[in-house]
BAVO-944610 format. One line per field, with one value per residue (C-alpha): residue in three letters; y, x, z; residue number from 0. Coordinates in steps of 0.02 Angstrom, whole numbers. Layout:
type ALA/...
v Y/...
u X/...
w Z/...
seq NUM/...
// end
This chain:
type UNK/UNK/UNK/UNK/UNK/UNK/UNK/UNK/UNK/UNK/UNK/UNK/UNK/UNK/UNK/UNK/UNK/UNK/UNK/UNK/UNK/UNK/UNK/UNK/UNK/UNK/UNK/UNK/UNK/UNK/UNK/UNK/UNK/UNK/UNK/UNK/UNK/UNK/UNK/UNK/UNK/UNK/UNK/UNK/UNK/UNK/UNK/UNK/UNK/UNK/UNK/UNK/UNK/UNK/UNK/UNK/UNK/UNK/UNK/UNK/UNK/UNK/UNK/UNK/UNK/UNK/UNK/UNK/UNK/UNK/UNK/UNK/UNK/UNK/UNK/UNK/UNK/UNK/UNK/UNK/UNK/UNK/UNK/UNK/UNK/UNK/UNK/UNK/UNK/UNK/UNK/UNK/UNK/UNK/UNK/UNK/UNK/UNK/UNK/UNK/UNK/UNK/UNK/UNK/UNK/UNK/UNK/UNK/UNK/UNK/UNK/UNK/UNK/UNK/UNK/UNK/UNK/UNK/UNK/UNK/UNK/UNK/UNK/UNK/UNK/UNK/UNK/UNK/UNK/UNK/UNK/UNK/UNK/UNK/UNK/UNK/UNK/UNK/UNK/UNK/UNK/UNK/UNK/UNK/UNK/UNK/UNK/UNK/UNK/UNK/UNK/UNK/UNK/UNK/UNK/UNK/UNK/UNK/UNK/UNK/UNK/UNK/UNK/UNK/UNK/UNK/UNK/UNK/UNK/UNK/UNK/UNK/UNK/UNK/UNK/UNK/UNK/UNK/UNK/UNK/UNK/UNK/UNK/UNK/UNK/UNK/UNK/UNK/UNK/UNK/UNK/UNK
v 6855/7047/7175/7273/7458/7583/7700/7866/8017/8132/8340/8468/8644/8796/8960/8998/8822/8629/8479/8337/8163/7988/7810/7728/7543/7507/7566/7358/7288/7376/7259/7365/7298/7322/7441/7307/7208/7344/7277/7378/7333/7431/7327/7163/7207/7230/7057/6966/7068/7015/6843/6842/6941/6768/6762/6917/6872/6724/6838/6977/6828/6769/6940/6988/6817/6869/7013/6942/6832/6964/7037/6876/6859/7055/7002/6817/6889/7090/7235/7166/7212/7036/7046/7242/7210/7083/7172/7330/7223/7141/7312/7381/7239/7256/7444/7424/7271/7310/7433/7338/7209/7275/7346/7524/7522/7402/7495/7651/7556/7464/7642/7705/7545/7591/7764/7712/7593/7731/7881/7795/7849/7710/7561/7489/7662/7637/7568/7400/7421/7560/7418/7304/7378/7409/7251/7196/7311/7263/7080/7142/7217/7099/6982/7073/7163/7049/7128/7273/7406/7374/7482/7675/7588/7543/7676/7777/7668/7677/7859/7853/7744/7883/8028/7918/7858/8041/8120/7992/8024/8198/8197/8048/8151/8353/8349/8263/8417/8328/8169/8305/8370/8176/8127/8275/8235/8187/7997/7910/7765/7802/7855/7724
u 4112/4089/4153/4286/4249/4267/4412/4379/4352/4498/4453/4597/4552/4613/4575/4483/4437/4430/4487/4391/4486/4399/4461/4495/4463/4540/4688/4678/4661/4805/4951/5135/5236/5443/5518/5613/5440/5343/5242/5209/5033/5058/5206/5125/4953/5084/5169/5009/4956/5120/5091/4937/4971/5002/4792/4766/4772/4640/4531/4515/4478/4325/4249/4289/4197/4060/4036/4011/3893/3798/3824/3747/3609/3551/3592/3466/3334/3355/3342/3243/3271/3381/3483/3529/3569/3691/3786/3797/3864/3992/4045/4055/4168/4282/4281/4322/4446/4528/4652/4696/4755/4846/4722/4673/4627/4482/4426/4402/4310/4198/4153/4106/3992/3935/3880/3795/3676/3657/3632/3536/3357/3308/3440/3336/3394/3550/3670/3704/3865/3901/3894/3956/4134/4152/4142/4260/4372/4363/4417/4548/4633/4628/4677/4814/4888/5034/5105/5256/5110/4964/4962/4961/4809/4700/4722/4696/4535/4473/4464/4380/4247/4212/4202/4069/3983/3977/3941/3765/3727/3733/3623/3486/3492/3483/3289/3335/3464/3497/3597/3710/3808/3829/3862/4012/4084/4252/4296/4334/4437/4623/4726/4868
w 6920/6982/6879/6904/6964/6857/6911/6984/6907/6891/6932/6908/6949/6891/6927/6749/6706/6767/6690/6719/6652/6646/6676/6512/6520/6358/6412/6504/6326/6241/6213/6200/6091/6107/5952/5881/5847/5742/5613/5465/5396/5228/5169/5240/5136/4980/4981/5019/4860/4775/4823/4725/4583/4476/4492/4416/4239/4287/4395/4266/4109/4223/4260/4062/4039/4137/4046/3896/3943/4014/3842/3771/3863/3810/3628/3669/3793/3758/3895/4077/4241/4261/4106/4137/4312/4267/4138/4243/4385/4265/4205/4384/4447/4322/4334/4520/4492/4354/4424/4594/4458/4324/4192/4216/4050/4061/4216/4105/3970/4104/4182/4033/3992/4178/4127/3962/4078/4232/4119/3960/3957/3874/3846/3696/3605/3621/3475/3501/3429/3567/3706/3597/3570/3753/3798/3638/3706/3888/3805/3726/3846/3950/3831/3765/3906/3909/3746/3770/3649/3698/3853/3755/3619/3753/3859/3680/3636/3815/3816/3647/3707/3840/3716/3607/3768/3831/3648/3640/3832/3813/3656/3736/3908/3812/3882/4064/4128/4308/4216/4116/4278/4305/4119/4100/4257/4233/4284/4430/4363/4416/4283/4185
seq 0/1/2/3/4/5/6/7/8/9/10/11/12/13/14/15/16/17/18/19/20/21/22/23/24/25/26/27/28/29/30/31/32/33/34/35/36/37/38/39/40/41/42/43/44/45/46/47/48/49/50/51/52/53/54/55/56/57/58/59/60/61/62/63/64/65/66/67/68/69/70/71/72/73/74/75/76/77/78/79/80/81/82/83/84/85/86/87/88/89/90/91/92/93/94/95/96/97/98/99/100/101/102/103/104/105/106/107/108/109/110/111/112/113/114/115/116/117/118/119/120/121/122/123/124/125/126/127/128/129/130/131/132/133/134/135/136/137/138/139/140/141/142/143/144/145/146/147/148/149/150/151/152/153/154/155/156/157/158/159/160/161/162/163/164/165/166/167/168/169/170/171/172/173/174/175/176/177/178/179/180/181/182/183/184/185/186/187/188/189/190/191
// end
């Protein structure tokens, strides 16, 4: 099958300037569509997002789960290369999830857990009981989102979890000046 030849080159001249206008062969591939059949993607991406927002609960106890075994295996095997890499990808799902599903809160307490691994000089200095109550907190909000108060405490305990998190980064990094720009940044984790 020979291809079809491209169409000519258009030249307009003017007496300062030419305009030159090519053949566009997508113009073939484009399909026109009558008014009354306009689709509107935005409001079709937020029903198929409705229609799954019974999973969320589900989806956000696995990756909590996750977490805390990540958590378990550090507490079992201590810091490596494996078990780090695991807990900072738990963390960073849920930081990234948590939002698109309902708990901002957890996202802020999984970004700070995120910073604590990123920015820690050495994780083996850090308190275990620092980690440890983010991921008790990422549990409980998750857990206990469904209740009518629990929204203000864990945004509340989230944002404490950051000013620890940043208070011990900024003291373990007060010798490594190119992690505190990074470490005082303010978050990324959309706000409640």
């Amino acid at each position: 099958m020979a291809k079809e030849k491209p169409g000519t080159i258009e030249v307009k001249s003017f007496g300062t300037h030419h305009v030159i206008t090519q053949p566009n062969p997508l113009r073939k591939m484009l399909l026109r569509v009558p008014d009354s059949d306009l689709d509107d993607p935005v409001a079709r991406a937020e029903k198929a997002l409705a229609g799954l927002s019974g999973e969320f609960k589900q989806w956000m106890t696995i990756e909590a789960d996750r977490l805390s075994a990540a958590h378990a295996a550090i507490k079992r095997d201590g810091f490596n290369d494996r078990t780090r890499e695991e807990l900072f990808r738990a963390a960073h799902d849920i930081k990234g999830d948590a939002a698109t599903f309902g708990y901002p809160s957890a996202a802020a307490a999984a970004e700070s857990l995120c910073r604590i691994i990123e920015h820690a000089p050495d994780l083996d200095a850090v308190p275990a009981e620092l980690i440890a109550h983010h991921i008790n907190a990422v549990q409980a909000i998750v857990r206990e989102r469904t209740k009518l108060d629990t929204a203000m405490v864990a945004g509340v305990l989230s944002k404490q979890l950051r000013g620890i998190a940043d208070e011990f980064l900024t003291h373990a990094n007060r010798d490594r000046p190119e992690h505190l720009e990074a470490i005082l940044a303010p978050s990324i984790v959309p706000n409640e």
